[in-house]
Phi, psi and omega in degrees: 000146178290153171224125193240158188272149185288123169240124182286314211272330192259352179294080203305148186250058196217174184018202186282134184206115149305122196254052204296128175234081184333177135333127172044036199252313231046084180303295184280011161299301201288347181300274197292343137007274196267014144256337147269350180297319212265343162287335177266291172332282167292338187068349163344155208236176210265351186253025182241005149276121211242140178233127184232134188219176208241034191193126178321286171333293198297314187282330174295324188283324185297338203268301179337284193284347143261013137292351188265331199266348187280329180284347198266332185275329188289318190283320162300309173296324196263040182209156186274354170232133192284113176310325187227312195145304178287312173309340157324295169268350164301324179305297197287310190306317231246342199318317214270001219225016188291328162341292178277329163292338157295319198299309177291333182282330180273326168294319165301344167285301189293359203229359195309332209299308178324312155359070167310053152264130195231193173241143189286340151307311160296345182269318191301309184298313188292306173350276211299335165294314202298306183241072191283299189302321225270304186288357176078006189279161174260134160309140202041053165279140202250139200268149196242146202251333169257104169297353183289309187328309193271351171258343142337315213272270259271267186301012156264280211283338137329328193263323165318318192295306161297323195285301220272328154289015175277175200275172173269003158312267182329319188318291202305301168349302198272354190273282187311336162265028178046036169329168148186162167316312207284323191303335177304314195310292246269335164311266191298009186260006166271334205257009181288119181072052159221094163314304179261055166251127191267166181255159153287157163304137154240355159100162211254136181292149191271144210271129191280335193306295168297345161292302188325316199279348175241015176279323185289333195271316151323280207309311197302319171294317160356266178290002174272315182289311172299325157336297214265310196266000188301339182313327171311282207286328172304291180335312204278322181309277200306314137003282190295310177342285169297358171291316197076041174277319182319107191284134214285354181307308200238355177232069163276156168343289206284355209265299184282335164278044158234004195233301171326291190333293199287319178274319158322273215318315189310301179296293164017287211274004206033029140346137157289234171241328182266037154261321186311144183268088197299315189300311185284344183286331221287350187296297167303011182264156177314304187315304173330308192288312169315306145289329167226055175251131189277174209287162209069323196278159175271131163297134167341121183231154181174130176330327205310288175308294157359274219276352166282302173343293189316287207284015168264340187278336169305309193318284194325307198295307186301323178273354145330289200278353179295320178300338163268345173277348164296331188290319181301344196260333177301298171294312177302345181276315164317303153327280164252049154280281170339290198282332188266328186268015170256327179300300142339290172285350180264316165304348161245031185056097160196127172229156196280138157318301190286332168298343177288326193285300196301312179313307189298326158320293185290000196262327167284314189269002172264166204303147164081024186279338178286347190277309170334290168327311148331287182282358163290318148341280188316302158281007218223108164243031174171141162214155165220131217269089182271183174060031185317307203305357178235051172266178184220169188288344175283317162256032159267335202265004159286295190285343171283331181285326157329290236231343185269003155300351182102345195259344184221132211302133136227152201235134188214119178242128166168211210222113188275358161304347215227010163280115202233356149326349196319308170338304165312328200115318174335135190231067188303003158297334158268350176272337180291353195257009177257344193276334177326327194273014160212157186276334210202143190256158165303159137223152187261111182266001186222146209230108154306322182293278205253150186354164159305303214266020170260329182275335185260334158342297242244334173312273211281335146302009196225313184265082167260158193274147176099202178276115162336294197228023149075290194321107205283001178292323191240129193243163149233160253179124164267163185240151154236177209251156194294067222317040203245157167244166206232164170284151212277136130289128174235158164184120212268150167081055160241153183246059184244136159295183180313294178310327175278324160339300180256035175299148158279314196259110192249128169256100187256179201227102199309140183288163178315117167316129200288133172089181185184146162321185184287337206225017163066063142271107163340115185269149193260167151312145157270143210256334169299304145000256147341278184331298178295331182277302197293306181313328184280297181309320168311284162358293178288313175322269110083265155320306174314289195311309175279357160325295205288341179263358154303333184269000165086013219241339198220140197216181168228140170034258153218043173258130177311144157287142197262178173285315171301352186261356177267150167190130191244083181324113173219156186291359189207161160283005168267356170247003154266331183265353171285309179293331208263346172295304173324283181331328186247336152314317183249028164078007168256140179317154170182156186233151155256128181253092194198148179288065176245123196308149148293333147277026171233033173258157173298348169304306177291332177283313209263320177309292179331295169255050184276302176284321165318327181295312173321318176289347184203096146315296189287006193255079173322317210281355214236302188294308189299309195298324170316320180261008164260032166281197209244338179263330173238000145081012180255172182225227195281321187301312172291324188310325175281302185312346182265308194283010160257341173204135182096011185283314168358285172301294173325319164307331184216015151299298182308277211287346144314295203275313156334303193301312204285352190265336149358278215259307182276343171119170190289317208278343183275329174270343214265299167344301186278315164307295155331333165263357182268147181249160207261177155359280261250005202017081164201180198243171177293318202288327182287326197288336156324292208295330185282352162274169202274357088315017198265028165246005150297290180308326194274311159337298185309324192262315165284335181296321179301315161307327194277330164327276211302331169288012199225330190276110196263095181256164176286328198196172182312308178310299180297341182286310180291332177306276194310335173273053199224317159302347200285168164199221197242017112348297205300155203279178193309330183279026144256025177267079284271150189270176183281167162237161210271170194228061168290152160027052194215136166314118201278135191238110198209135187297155165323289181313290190326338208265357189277147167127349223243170177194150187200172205286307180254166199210128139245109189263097168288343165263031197273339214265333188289127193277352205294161189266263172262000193075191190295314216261130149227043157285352176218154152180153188277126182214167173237155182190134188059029177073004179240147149287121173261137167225115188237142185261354182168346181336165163298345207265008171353273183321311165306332187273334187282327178316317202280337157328269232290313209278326186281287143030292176253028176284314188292310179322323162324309197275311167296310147329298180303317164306325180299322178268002163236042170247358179270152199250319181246316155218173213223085179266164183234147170258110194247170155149191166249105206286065188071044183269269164238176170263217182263041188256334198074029195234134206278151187273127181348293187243041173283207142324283198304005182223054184258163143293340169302308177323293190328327184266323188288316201230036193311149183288120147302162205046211184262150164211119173325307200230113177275329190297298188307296204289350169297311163318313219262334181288323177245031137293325174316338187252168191224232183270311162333280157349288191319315185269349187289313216243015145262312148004287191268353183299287193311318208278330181268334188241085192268348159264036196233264189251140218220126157252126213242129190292078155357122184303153159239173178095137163295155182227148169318163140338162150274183202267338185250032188203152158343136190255033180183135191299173201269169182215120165282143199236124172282127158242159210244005181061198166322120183304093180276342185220118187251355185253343182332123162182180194232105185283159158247196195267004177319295202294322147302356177225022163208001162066008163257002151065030165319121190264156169102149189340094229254111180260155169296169213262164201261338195275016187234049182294181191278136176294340198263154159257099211249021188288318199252001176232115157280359172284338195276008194265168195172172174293335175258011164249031195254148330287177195266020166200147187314313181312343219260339180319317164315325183236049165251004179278323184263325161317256297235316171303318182299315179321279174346289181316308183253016185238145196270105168315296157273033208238092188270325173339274175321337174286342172281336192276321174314299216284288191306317160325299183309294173355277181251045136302302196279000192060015157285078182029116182282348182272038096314354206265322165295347178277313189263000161294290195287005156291337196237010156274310167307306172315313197276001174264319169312133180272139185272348198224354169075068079251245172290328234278116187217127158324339197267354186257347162274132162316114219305313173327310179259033147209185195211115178260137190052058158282135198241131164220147182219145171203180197293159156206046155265008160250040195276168190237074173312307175309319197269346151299316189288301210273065132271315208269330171270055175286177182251331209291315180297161186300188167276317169287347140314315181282334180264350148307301165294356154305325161256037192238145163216140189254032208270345153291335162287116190205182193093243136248197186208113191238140163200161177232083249258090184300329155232166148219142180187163187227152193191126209013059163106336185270187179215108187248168181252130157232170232221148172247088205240150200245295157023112184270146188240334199174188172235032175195119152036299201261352158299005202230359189278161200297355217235308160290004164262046208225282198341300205287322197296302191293291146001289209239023163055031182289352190275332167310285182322310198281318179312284164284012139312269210303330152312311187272336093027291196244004161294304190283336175286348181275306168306335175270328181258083187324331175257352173332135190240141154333321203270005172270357151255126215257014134126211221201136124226154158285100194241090161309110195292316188332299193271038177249036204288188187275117187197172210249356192280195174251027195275143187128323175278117157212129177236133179230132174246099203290145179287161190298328204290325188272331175303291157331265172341299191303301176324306193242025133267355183296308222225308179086353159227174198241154190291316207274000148285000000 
């Protein structure tokens, strides 16, 4: 559509008109513009003008500034000089006419209070009072703002309705997929009161009765043919296997005992059909067998395949139709949601914010609905409509049967660049479907806010060739900027040439990624990574500035610059909380600005169980989880210390505060509670306020009272149900309020920040590709001028692409809100980022699928799937690339664009905040335990008293450096630099931890997870695969005994124990260590260790425990480089290393809580059923037929015995 630029003075005030008001254009200037043209002009008197905008905040302002602007045209007629440019030229339109235009103008100021500028809700409410008849509404309806409770009510009974007559197939279905009312609400719950969003067909479900009815007679042949023949089909199986007729993808040796295993145990155990692990039997079916038999050879054959082919194929149908019919239920939950919850609330005098719009609506679109219309006119002679572009088809199509006829000025102003609302309900589809009503649109062409060379900035990234925002609906039109003069940025100490100096738009640029794959692909940044650099570098920018402007050296005109002059735009509140930790490392103040319930704050869990502890005084278990919050500040050491002296007091501190929320109500106990004071002698609101967030934390803990105090209950039970039900459902008034923000870096979501502007801008997260987010069980697309919502169709996968592609049409327009909010400069964090993997196949929700790319590195010509040609256009690139064309970018507009040095290094404090973030420290008055803490065994043989896994130790990292050569890499240079060592102990433990041992398929995709979870390289991923194929294949005992043989049943991984060792006996632990039964370098190792330190507990986390014929053993998983060879690893050389890292301590008190718990849980356990430690050095457990790698020990009882009660100070077996 044409766009001609807007002359406010030339504008006819008569039919319909479209206004595009770009970023920082001055919208709301051109608003009150055209409210005094129609009070001067037309005489319209102010409630018969109606300007409706889309936020409370929104409506104070528009009301604010056009009372500021009607007195300044009033002040101007009754004076002889024009204040402004505009009042300027009304003077010149009006001179013969002044008279009567002071008349009009003063009668609208005395009368603003009067003023419809509204909320489209609040405009929606007076409707139907104003015109109760014509619209049907009932009078003294109370507007209700949280709608859950009652749709809580709606889905439990939809779901009784569903559940309980159903057959027990589905039940079981709906058990496993961990159905409930609420997970269904939260499916359907966005998609709720929108009449014109259509559901897709989802096609009629297959009847499970009948499937059901041929499933015992399959499962029964099944199971009789493996009885007789499994000896066979194993043979015949493992045979082709070792042959390789079998293709090794999916049927290696260990592959296919694991799929006999699962089928022994089941028929074993008389399992049913509804136990099978379908997926893996389904590996035995003919078809299966068939595909994967390699080529030239004959596929298996056997009754046996046969009758898994049926029963696997029943299983698949049946659980198909279990799946549609959840699905089917799901739209049916939609259904009557719609229909029930307005039927509801009308049964309680009561309406939904959204039920206003929908009345006026059905009020309009029902027969005789023109008389409504009508009577809207009459009263309404004129409207302007602001934020057109986050309107939805329901209230554009409210305001076109009004107001689109031609007869009354209508006005519909906002930016479809800046539409970004979808989340809401926002629809840029009804604003395209508005452009119909004019040939041609207004436009605002000149941008107030920001720098010249900031507006060519935001110009030349924007005029990319092809479309901008891909929607071909929506164009950009560069603006130029504004012929004013703005406050100066200045900033001194910068290592800038000139020119660059007053560049606005900095780009900083992450340094070059370590390494490259297997196959010479660049490994990009892990985007878990990214998140942490770009949050630092930010951070230290940050930090920088206000150094300088502690130093007088960085200012805005001639105020120094501040924290407050800063905001750092991020897509979510977990990458605000992330910006605001960087931040608070290097001592700076910051506020968080983001749409988050208040009740999903840690504030609201701990308050919860404060009060629950309040309700059931006399509930220990209820009072101790209270008082180790955070709100009332103790830990294990007061906890002991009150129940040996003081529970008392505490007993009836609780049943005092109960009495009184009784008989006076919550806010007179909430009050009283709030002064007391603990141990630590403070009261709560101070043990807040002393963390480096705690007026954040404290903000949180009175708005959660003023709910609760506003929440009208009958009694305690009911105060708690309900606050148990809130979630992030709840209305605007649980949305966390500001905590205050003088002079502090402001932290505000993208969506949050439009309308807002601040001098400096920082976007660090513009490089993240995500899309649709976690949940894609529904999802929304248009076609054919309708909105769609499909819950599961066939055509499903196809409708989400069309999802996934408007998904990333908006991330555009929100870039563009993003990029324009800065008034002098604006950085970006780049770089390469989840760009692909070490395959070269680009990662999903990366780089390539950013909207930033789309400007920085554009496709040329047409392309059907932009997402795809985007992918495929920037494989070609690496780090290089990325920055050679940001470069040349810097390099052609260099008073423009900056390529900016990433601070490097941590930095100080500021001079006027803390040189270290504040930390709480409780103090305790007199020490009654002054050493009390909760040790591991780290923390005992290095005295940092470290909680948490006890991982291998770093200082035996690899001596080679293999970065530059991949032929050098091996298990024994892995990883290739001492930083990365530290955490390869814990990578190579989560694999172990999360891959099914026998499942060798699953192991490269775990292994690569971990990988770049752990910040490690992928060209490590064939290496730390078979080091860690090897661990569960090494015979531990040189004969059968392999981790891979044990069954899940018989082991327990990261087994955790904690027990007192405040009666420990350090003397008697050091001659304990000096046993003769231990080597010598063990005993002269425990020589320098002293325990004297030790009180509290004693916490560990045990990596295996498992059992095997009958004993019970402890294993150890270590990572610990010994050599670069094989034979640096035989059992006889692990005793040094053993010795070293004191590990012979460790396997000692694994093993006392090992056979502590075992005595206690197994009434006949006998000592000799604990069969003893082994230690698995990963390195040296490559394939050889020896024990290297392996040290096994089994410690005599008598010593075990000793360690125990030197420890502990009593033995299990008293």
């Amino acid at each position: 559509m044409n766009l001609r630029p807007l002359n406010l003075f030339e504008m006819p005030l008569a039919g319909p008109h479209m206004i595009e008001a770009s970023a920082g254009t001055g919208k709301t200037w051109t608003i009150t513009g055209l409210y005094t043209r129609l009070v001067i002009e037309h005489g319209l008197k102010v409630p018969e003008i109606l300007v409706v905008t889309f936020t409370e905040a929104a409506t104070a302002e528009l009301r604010d500034r056009i009372r500021g602007r009607l007195a300044e045209v009033l002040e101007s007629f009754e004076g002889e000089e024009a204040l402004d440019p505009f009042c300027e030229q009304l003077l010149i339109q009006h001179a013969d006419r002044r008279t009567e235009v002071m008349r009009r103008l003063q009668r609208a100021i005395a009368s603003l209070d009067e003023a419809a500028i509204h909320t489209i809700h609040a405009f929606c409410q007076r409707v139907l009072i104003q015109s109760a008849f014509e619209s049907g509404a009932d009078f003294g309806m109370e507007i209700l703002s949280d709608t859950g409770p009652v749709l809580d009510e709606i889905a439990a009974d939809f779901w009784r309705e569903q559940v309980y007559p159903a057959d027990a197939i589905y039940t079981e279905y709906l058990l496993k997929s961990k159905a409930s009312p609420e997970e269904w609400l939260r499916v359907v719950y966005g998609h709720l009161g929108q009449p014109l969003l259509h559901t897709v067909e989802l096609g009629v479900a297959a009847d499970t009765a009948e499937l059901s009815a041929a499933l015992p007679a399959a499962f029964e042949n099944y199971r009789q043919l493996w009885s007789k023949h499994s000896a066979v089909i194993k043979e015949m199986l493992q045979g082709l296997s070792a042959s390789k007729a079998l293709k090794q993808t999916s049927y290696k040796p260990e592959q296919l005992e694991k799929v006999f295993l699962l089928i022994d145990d089941h028929i074993a155990g008389n399992g049913g059909w509804q136990d099978i692990d379908s997926k893996e039997l389904v590996k035995l079916s003919s078809s299966k067998l068939i595909s994967g038999t390699a080529k030239g050879k004959i596929p298996p054959e056997h009754a046996f395949f046969d009758a898994v082919e049926l029963l696997a194929s029943l299983i698949n149908d049946l659980s198909t139709a279990c799946e549609l019919r959840q699905k089917q239920g799901l739209a049916e939950l939609r259904r009557r949601c719609d229909i029930e919850l307005p039927e509801r609330l009308a049964r309680r005098q009561q309406l939904s914010f959204n039920d206003l719009l929908l009345r006026v609506w059905q009020g309009l679109t029902a027969e005789g609905g023109e008389r409504l219309a009508m009577a809207m006119r009459r009263r309404y002679k004129a409207a302007l409509i602001d934020e057109f572009q986050d309107t939805d088809g329901i209230q554009y199509d409210i305001f076109s049967r009004v107001f689109a006829d031609g007869s009354t000025p209508l006005f519909l102003v906002g930016d479809p660049k800046q539409a970004i609302y979808s989340f809401r309900g926002a629809d840029i589809h009804a604003y395209h479907q508005a452009e119909a009503l004019v040939d041609a649109k207004e436009s605002l062409d000149t941008n107030q806010r920001s720098v010249p060379a900031l507006v060519t900035a935001v110009n030349t990234l924007f005029e990319r060739p092809g479309e901008a925002f891909v929607d071909p609906h929506v164009s950009f039109s560069a603006v130029k900027a504004a012929s004013k003069p703005r406050p100066e940025l200045i900033v001194d100490g910068e290592n800038d040439t000139s020119e660059m100096k007053s560049a606005p738009f900095r780009f900083q640029f992450l340094p070059e990624p370590e390494g490259v794959s297997e196959k010479g692909v660049q490994i990009s940044w892990p985007k878990e990574t990214a998140n942490h650099l770009a949050a630092q570098i930010t951070a230290q920018e940050i930090e920088r500035l206000l150094r300088l402007a502690g130093e007088g050296k960085a200012r805005l005109a001639d105020s120094p610059l501040s924290g407050g002059d800063m905001a750092v735009l991020v897509p979510d509140r977990f990458r605000a909380k992330a910006m605001q930790d960087a931040l608070t490392q290097l001592g700076v103040p910051s506020v968080l600005r983001v749409r988050d319930s208040v009740w999903e704050s840690q504030e609201a869990v701990e308050l919860y169980s404060v009060l629950a502890a309040i309700s059931e005084p006399a509930n220990q278990g209820l009072v101790r989880a209270a008082l180790i919050s955070t709100l009332l500040g103790n830990n294990a050491a007061t906890l002991l210390r009150l129940e040996i002296n003081g529970w008392d007091q505490i007993a009836d501190a609780f049943a005092h505060w109960k009495k009184l929320w009784q008989t006076q109500g919550f806010i007179p106990m909430f009050r009283e509670w709030l002064e007391y004071q603990g141990l630590d002698g403070r009261n709560v609101a101070q043990r807040l306020l002393s963390l480096t967030d705690g007026e954040r934390r404290l903000t949180n803990l009175l708005q959660l009272a003023e709910l609760l105090q506003a929440h009208k209950a009958t009694g305690i039970e009911q105060h708690l149900a309900w606050f148990s039900r809130q979630n992030k459902n709840a209305g605007d008034e649980a949305l966390l309020r500001l905590e205050s923000d003088e002079d502090r870096v402001r932290i505000v979501t993208l969506h949050a920040s439009k309308g807002l502007e601040y001098p400096i801008v920082f976007c660090p997260f513009l490089w993240d590709g995500r899309l649709l987010g976690k949940h894609t069980e529904a999802v929304r697309y248009h076609q054919n001028d309708k909105a769609w919502l499909d819950l599961g169709s066939e055509d499903f996968d196809e409708h989400k692409d069309s999802a996934k592609r408007e998904a990333f049409e908006e991330k555009l327009r929100l870039l563009y809100v993003g990029l324009t909010r800065a008034r002098n400069r604006c950085y970006i964090v780049w770089g390469n980022i989840g760009l692909k993997d070490g395959r070269g196949y680009a990662i999903s929700d990366g780089l390539s699928q950013s909207a930033m790319a789309w400007l920085l590195h554009p496709l040329t010509g047409e392309h059907s799937d932009v997402l795809e040609a985007q992918k495929e256009h920037l494989k070609a690139y690496d780090h290089e690339t990325l920055l050679g064309e940001i470069t040349a970018m810097c390099a052609q507009s260099p008073e423009v664009f900056a390529l900016h040095d990433a601070p490097s290094g941590a930095r100080t404090g500021l001079k006027t905040a803390p040189t270290e973030p504040l930390v709480f420290k409780p103090y305790l008055g007199k020490k009654l335990y002054p050493t009390w803490r909760v040790a591991s065994f780290s923390g005992m043989t290095a005295h940092n008293h470290s909680e948490g896994p006890d991982r291998d130790s770093a200082s035996n990292a690899p001596e080679t450096d293999s970065s530059a050569a991949p032929e050098g890499r091996s298990v024994f240079s892995f990883p290739e630099r001492e930083a990365a060592a530290t955490v390869a102990g814990t990578c190579l433990h989560a694999i172990l931890e999360e891959w099914d041992w026998l499942d060798a398929d699953a192991l490269p995709a775990t292994t690569a997870k971990e990988l770049e979870r752990h910040g490690i390289p992928e060209h490590w991923l064939e290496i730390v695969s078979q080091m860690v194929q090897d661990t569960v294949s090494a015979r531990l005992d040189g004969k059968a005994l392999t981790l891979a043989s044990i069954p899940p049943k018989n082991r327990v991984a990261e087994m955790e124990f904690t027990y007192s060792v405040s009666h420990c006996q350090p003397e008697r632990l050091i001659a304990a260590l000096q046993h003769p039964s231990l080597p010598p370098e063990f005993r002269a190792a425990a020589s320098t260790l002293d325990f004297f330190h030790i009180n509290g507990f004693l916490r560990g986390f045990i990596d295996l425990v498992f059992e095997y014929e009958n004993a019970f053993y402890v294993l150890d998983y270590k990572s610990n480089w010994l050599g670069n060879s094989v034979a640096d690893y035989a059992p006889a050389l692990l005793i040094p290393a053993m010795a070293q890292h004191h590990y012979y301590l460790q396997y000692l008190i694994y093993s006392a809580a090992v056979r502590r718990f075992l005595r206690q849980r197994l009434p006949n356990f006998s000592d000799d059923q604990f069969g003893g430690v082994y230690y698995l050095f990963m390195r040296g457990l490559g394939k050889q037929d020896g024990q290297n790698g392996v040290y096994f020990s089994k410690p005599g009882m008598e010593l075990l015995d000793d360690i125990e009660v030197a420890l502990m100070g009593v033995s299990a077996k008293t």
